[in-house]
C-alpha positions as CSV (number, residue, x, y, z in Angstrom):
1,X,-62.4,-82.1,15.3
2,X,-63.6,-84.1,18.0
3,X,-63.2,-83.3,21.4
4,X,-60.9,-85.7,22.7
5,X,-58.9,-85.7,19.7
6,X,-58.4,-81.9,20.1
7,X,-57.5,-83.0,24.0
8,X,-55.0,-84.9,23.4
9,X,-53.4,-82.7,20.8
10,X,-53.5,-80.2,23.4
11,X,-52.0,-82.4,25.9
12,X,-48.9,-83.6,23.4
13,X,-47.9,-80.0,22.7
14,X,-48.8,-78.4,26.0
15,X,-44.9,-79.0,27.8
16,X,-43.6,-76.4,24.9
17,X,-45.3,-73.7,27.1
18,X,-44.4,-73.3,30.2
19,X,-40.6,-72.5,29.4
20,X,-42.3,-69.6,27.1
21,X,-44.0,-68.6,30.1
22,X,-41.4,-67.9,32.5
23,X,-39.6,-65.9,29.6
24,X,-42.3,-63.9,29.8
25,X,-43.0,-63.4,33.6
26,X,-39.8,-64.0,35.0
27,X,-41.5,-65.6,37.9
28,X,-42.5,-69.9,38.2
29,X,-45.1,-69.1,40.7
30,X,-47.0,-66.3,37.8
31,X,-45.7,-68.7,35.3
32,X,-48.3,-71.9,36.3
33,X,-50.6,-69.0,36.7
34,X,-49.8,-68.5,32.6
35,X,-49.4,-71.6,31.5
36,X,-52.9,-72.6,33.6
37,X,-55.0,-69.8,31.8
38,X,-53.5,-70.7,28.1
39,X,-54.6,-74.1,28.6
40,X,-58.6,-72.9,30.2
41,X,-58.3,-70.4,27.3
42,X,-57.5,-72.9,24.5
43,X,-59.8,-75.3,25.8
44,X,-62.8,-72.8,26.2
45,X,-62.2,-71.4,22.4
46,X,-61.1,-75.0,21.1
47,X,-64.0,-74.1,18.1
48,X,-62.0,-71.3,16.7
49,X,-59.0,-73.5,16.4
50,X,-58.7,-74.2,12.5
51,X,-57.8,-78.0,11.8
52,X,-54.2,-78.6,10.3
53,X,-53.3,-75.5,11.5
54,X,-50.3,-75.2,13.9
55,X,-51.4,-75.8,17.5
56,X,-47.7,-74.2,18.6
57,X,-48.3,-71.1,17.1
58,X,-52.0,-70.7,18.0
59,X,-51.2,-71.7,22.0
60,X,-48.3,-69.3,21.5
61,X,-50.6,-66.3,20.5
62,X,-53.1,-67.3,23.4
63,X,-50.1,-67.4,26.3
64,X,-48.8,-63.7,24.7
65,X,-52.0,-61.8,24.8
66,X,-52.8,-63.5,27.9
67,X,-49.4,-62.0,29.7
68,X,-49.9,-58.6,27.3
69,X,-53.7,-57.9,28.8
70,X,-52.5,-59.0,32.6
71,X,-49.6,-56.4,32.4
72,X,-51.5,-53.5,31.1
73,X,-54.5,-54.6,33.3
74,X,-51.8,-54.1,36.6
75,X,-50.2,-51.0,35.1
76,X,-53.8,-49.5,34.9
77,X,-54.0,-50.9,38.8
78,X,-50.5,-49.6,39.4
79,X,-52.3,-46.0,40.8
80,X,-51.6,-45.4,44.2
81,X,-54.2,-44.0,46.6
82,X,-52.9,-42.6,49.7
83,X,-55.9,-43.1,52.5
84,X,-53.9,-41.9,55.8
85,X,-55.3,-38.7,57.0
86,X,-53.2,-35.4,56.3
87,X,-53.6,-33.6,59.2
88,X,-50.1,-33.7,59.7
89,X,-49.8,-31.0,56.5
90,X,-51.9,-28.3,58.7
91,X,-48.4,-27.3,60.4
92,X,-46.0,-28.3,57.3
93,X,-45.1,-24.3,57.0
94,X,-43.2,-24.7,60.0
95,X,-40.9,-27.8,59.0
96,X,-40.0,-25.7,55.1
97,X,-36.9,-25.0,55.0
98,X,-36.2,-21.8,53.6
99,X,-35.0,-21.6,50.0
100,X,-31.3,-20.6,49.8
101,X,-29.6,-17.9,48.3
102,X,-28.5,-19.5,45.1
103,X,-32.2,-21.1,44.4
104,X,-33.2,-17.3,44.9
105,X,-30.4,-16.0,42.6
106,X,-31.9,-19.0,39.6
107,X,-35.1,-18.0,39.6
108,X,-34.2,-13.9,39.5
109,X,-32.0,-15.2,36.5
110,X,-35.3,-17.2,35.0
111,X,-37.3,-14.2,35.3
112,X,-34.6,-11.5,33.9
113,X,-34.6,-13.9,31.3
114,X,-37.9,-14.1,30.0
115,X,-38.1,-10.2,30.4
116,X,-35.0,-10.2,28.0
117,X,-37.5,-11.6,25.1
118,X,-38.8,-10.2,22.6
119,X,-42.0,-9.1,23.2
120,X,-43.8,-11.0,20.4
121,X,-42.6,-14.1,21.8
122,X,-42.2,-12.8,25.6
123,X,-46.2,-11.8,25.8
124,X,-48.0,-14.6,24.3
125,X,-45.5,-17.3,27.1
126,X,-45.9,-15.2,29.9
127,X,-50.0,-15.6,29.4
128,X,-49.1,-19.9,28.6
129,X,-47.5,-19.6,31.9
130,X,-50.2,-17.4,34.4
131,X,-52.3,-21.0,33.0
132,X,-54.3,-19.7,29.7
133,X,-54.6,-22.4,26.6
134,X,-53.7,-21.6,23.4
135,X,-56.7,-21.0,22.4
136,X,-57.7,-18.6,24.6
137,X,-54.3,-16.7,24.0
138,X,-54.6,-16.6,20.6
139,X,-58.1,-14.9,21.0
140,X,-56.8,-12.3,23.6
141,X,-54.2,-11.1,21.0
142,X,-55.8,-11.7,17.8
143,X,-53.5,-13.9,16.3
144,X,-53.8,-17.6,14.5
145,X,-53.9,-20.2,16.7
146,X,-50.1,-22.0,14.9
147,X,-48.9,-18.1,15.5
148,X,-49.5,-18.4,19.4
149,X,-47.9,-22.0,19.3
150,X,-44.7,-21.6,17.7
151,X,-44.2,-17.9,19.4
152,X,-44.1,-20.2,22.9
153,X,-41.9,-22.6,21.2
154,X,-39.8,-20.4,20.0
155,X,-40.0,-18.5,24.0
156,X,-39.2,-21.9,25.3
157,X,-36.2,-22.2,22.5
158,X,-34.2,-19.2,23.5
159,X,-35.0,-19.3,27.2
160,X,-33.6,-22.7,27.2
161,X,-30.4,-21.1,25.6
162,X,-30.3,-18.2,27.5
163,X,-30.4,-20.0,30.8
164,X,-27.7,-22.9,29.8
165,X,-25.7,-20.0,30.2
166,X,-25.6,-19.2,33.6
């Protein structure tokens, strides 16, 4: 296909686009944006258009990949880095406010609960929760590693259970 036939095809079916692109971005001012880089796309790649084929579909595709690599391209740059200095953390001790007495009274019903497992499934969380993997827990008490992993399940199981009830 020649050049300025494939220009003008691209022209004619062109308008279809730009309602398709403010579906997708919810925005007019991103939508040009769209619509802009589906055309520059379609006319940089207008070799691996197939002849006969339908132009619709294939701008379609382009404009949808074109929004689908943008978004996970700004979720990727999403990360927020915080540059302010943190000197202001060297006295944060004195602003903590004191935990109160029911917080205190939770976490002495957490840890009478885990001490209320069984041992076979109390020792091997215990060790999962001072920070050890798996692994390395399932070498310290000689047992298979799927042993180790569905003791702590079955830890996390009936703590979960026991501590709905308080």
């Amino acid at each position: 296909m020649a050049t300025v036939e494939f220009n003008q095809l691209l022209v004619n079916n062109a308008e279809f686009l730009k309602p398709f692109a403010i579906t997708l971005t919810r925005d007019s001012e991103a939508a040009k944006d769209l619509f802009q880089e589906t055309l520059f796309r379609a006319l940089a790649n207008k070799d691996k258009y197939n002849v006969g084929t339908n132009i619709k579909a294939w701008l379609y595709t382009i404009m949808r990949n074109i929004f689908i690599n943008n978004y996970r391209r700004k979720a990727k740059q999403n990360t927020i880095f915080d540059s302010t200095p943190n000197e202001f953390l060297l006295n944060s001790a004195q602003m903590a406010v004191p935990g109160t007495v029911e917080s205190n009274l939770r976490v002495k019903d957490i840890q009478a609960a885990i001490h209320k497992l069984p041992e076979i499934f109390r020792n091997p969380f215990l060790l999962y929760f001072d920070g050890f993997k798996y692994h390395e827990i399932a070498e310290m008490l000689q047992e298979p590693l799927g042993t180790i992993k569905s003791r702590i399940h079955f830890a996390r199981k009936l703590l979960k259970n026991q501590i709905q009830r308080f």
